[in-house]
Legacy VTK file of the C-alpha trace (Angstrom):
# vtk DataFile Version 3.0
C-alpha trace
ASCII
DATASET POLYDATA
POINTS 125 float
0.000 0.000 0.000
1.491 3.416 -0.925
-0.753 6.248 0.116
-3.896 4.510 0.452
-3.369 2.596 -3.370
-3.197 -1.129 -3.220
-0.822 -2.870 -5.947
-2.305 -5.594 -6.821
-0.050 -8.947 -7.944
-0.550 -10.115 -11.881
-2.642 -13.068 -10.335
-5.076 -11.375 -8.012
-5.906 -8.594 -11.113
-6.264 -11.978 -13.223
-7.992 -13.481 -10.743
-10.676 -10.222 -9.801
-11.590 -10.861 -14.045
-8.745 -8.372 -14.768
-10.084 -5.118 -12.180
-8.221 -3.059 -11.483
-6.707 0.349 -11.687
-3.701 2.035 -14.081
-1.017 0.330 -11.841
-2.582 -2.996 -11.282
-2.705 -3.430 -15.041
1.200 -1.905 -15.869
1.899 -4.915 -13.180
-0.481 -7.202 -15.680
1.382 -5.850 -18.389
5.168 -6.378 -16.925
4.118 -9.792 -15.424
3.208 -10.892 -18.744
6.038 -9.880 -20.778
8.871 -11.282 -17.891
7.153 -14.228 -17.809
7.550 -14.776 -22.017
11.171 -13.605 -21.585
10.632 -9.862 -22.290
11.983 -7.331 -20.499
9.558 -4.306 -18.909
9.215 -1.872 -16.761
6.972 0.496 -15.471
6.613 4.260 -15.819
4.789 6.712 -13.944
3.772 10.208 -14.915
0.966 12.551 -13.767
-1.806 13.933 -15.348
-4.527 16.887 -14.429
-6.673 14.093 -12.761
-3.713 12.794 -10.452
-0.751 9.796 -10.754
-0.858 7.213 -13.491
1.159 4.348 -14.143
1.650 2.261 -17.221
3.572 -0.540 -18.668
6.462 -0.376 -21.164
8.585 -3.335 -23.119
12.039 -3.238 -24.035
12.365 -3.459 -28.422
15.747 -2.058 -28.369
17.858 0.020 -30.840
16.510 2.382 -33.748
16.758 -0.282 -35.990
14.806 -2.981 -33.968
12.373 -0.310 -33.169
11.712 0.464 -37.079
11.372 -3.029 -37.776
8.866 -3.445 -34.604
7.080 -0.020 -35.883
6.607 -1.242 -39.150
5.323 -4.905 -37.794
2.586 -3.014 -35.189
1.434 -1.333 -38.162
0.767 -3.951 -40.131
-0.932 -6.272 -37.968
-3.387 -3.251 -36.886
-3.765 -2.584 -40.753
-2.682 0.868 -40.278
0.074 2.495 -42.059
-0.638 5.807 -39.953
-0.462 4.650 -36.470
1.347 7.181 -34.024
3.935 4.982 -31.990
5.501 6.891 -29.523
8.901 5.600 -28.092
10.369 6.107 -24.527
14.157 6.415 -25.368
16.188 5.905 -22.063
19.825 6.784 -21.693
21.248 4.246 -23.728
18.968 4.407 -26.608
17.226 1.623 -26.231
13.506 1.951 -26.911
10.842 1.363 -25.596
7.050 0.744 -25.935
4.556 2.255 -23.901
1.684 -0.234 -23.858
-0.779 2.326 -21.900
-4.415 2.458 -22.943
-3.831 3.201 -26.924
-1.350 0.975 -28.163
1.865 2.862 -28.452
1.171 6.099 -27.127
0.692 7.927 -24.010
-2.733 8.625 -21.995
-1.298 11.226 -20.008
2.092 13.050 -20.027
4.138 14.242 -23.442
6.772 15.420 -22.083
9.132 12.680 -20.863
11.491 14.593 -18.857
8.258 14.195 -16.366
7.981 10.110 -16.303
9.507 8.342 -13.439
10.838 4.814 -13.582
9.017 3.294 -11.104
10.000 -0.608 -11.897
12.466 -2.256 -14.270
13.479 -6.080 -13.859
17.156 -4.734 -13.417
18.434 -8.292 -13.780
16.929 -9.305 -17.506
18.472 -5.966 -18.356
22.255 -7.513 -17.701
21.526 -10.461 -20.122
LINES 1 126
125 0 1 2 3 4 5 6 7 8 9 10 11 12 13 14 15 16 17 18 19 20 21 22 23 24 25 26 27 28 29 30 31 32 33 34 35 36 37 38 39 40 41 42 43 44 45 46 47 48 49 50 51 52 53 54 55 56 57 58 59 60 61 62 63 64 65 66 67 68 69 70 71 72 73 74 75 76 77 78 79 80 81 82 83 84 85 86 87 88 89 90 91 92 93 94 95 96 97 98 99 100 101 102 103 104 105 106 107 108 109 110 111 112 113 114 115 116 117 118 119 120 121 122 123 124
């Protein structure tokens, strides 16, 4: 519990028939993706109704994150889909899997996300 918020586990918002708030389903999200080998994290911004969280996966460099661009675009049949990256320190990018597929819900600016989770140890292999 952080200031009256409950995070819910990836099993207990599976097992409520996926309820659950912004956080409980960037957990979902995270949980998932570790669990086929992926690496995530989760970000945290705020918006003008208060905190949210969401999930993000690791593609990697530009070029991976082209070739992933292109891909998302063609399985949702659209050529014109905005997908906005997170690019961290070391130019990796990643993909924000908030709400809409690929973009933010909340905050543009990403000088105000925090990092609030990252499997530190899938990011050494």
């Amino acid at each position: 519990m952080i200031r009256n918020d409950y995070y819910s586990p990836a099993n207990r918002t599976i097992a409520l028939g996926l309820a659950g708030d912004c956080d409980d389903f960037a957990i979902l999200n995270a949980a998932c993706i570790e669990a086929i080998g992926g690496i995530a994290r989760i970000e945290g911004g705020f918006c003008t109704g208060g905190g949210h969280a969401w999930g993000e996966v690791l593609i990697g460099l530009r070029s991976e994150w082209e070739r992933a661009q292109k891909l998302i675009c063609q399985y949702y049949q659209d050529s014109d889909k905005q997908l906005v990256p997170n690019i961290d320190d070391n130019g990796f990018y990643w993909l924000p899997l908030d709400w809409e597929m690929g973009q933010y819900t909340c905050n543009s600016d990403p000088s105000e996300m925090m990092e609030l989770y990252t499997s530190a140890e899938q990011l050494t292999k």
